[in-house]
N, C-alpha and C positions, 0 to 999 in steps of 0.2 A: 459419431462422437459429437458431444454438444460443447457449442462455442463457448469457452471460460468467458467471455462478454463483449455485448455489440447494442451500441446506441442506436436507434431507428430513429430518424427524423426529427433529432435532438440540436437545439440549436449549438453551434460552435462559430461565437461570432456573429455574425448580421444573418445567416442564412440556417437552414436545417440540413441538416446531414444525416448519411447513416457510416457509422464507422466500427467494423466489426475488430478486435483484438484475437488472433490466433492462438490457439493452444502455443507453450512454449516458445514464445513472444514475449520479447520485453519490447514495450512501446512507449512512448511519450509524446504527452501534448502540451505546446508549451506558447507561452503568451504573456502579457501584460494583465494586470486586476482586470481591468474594465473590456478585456476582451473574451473571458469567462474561463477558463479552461480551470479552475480553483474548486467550482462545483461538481465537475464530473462525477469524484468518488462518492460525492454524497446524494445524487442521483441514482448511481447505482448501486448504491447499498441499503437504497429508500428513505432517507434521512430528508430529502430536498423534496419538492412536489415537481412531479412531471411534467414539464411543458405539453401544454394541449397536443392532441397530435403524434406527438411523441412517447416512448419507452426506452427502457434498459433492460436489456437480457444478463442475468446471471446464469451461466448454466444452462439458459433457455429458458429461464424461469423469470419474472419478475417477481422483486420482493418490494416492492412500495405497495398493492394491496394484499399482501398478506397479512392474515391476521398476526396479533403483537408477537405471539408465543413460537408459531411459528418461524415467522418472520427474525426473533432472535438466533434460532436454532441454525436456520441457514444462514445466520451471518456469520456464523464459525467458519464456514469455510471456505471466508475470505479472511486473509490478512489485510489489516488498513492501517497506516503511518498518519494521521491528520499534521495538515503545517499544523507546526508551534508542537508536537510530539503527544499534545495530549495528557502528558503525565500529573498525576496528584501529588501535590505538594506535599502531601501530611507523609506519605507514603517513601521509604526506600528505592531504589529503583529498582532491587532484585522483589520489592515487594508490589510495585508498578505490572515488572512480565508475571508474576503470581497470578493475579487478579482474573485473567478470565482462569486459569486451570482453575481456580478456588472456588468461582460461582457457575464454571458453566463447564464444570466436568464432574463425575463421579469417582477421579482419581482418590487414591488415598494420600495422605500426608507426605507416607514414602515417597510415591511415584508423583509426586507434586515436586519432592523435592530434588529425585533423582532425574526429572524432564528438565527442570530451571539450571540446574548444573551443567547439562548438555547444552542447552540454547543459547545462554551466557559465553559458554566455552567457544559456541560456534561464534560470536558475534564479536568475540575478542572484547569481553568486558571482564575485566577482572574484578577477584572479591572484594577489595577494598572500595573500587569504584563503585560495585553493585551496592554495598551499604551505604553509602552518599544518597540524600534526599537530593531531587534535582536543584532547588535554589546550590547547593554546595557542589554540585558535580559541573563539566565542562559542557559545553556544545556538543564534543564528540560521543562524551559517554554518556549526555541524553539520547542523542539519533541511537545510537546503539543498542539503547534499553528499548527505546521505542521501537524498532525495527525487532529485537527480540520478543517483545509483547504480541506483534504482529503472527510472528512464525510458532507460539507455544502451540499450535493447534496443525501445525504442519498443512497449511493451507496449498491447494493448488493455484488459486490466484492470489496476487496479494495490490494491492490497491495504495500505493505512497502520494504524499502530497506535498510539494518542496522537498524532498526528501534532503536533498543536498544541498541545500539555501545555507552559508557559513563556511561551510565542510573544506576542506582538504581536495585535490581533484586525489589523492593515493587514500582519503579517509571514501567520498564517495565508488570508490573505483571498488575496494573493498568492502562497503555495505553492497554493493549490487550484484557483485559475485555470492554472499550470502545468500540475497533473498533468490537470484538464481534458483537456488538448489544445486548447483551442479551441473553436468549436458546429458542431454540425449542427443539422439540421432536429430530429432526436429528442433534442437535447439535448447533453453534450459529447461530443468524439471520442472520448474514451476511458470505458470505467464503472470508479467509485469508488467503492470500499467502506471504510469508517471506522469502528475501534472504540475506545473511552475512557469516562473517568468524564466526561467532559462535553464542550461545542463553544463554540467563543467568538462571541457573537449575531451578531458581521458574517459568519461564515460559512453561517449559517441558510436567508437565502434563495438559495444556491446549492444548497443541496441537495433531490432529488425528495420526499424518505423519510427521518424521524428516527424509529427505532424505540429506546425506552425499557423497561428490566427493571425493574418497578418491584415490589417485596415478591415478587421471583420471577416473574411476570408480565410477558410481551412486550405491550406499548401501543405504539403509532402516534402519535404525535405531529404529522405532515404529511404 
């Protein structure tokens, strides 16, 4: 079975590391700006350029030189939260979670509209709030729409970032049971990976692994 993702001799902090993420695993690494852990996701989803030296495994795969088209294709199946949620302003936020079914599926209208109904549903965003442009919707039912936009493609990993910077500890405790998926036997459906300056204590014991940069230094926390 191939690793949903493992950093190889990627700097975290002053030193390089290698930090592998298990299948059905939710994980998180967490830090201050200046001690990195902000860049991870876009390392691994080839957005960043690799430290000398170093890689990220998706899958087993690296996707920072794959070519463009490719390289898009497999980003489908990751889920990614970017801080700040990423959302277009011009755009609704049920028309925000559209956007990849729209350009990067061959669904039809129907099944575009009959998957946003479900995801929403899952995410506990109501219709009122889904037709809100983000300037007019809250904090909550941005992360929500963003975390739904994540999940349109029923990703096995899914890749947040701040995810819960704002939130609620009963709003984040509830997106993370979402992007979960649910349990298996090894833990949840999907593996989770989380970066930020910190986590809100009710989400603690849902997670495998809190790694910590601490004076530049990767620590383990659980």
């Amino acid at each position: 079975m191939s690793t949903p993702l493992c950093f190889e001799n990627v700097p975290f902090g002053h030193t390089a590391e290698t930090v592998r993420i298990p299948a059905h695993h939710s994980v998180a690494v967490v830090g201050d700006v200046r001690s990195g852990p902000g860049g991870l996701a876009g390392l691994a989803l080839g957005l960043e350029p690799t430290p000398p030296g170093g890689r990220v495994l998706v899958f087993d795969e690296e996707i920072a030189p794959m070519p463009r088209t490719k390289a898009l294709a497999f980003r489908r199946r990751v889920g990614y939260v970017p801080a700040g949620d990423g959302l277009l302003q011009n755009l609704s936020l049920e028309e925000n979670v559209a956007l990849p079914l729209r350009f990067g599926s061959a669904l039809s209208t129907a099944d575009i509209t009959g998957r946003l109904r479900i995801v929403l549903a899952v995410v506990r965003l109501a219709a009122a709030a889904a037709a809100l442009r983000p300037a007019d919707a809250d904090l909550d039912q941005r992360r929500r729409a963003a975390v739904a936009r994540a999940l349109v493609f029923d990703p096995e990993l899914v890749l947040l970032e701040q995810p819960f910077d704002g939130l609620s500890g009963r709003s984040s405790a509830e997106l993370l049971e979402v992007v979960r998926g649910g349990e298996t036997a090894e833990g949840g459906r999907r593996t989770v990976f989380i970066t930020g300056r910190d986590l809100p204590e009710r989400i603690r014991p849902r997670l495998e692994t809190v790694y910590r940069v601490v004076r530049g230094q990767l620590t383990t926390q659980a």
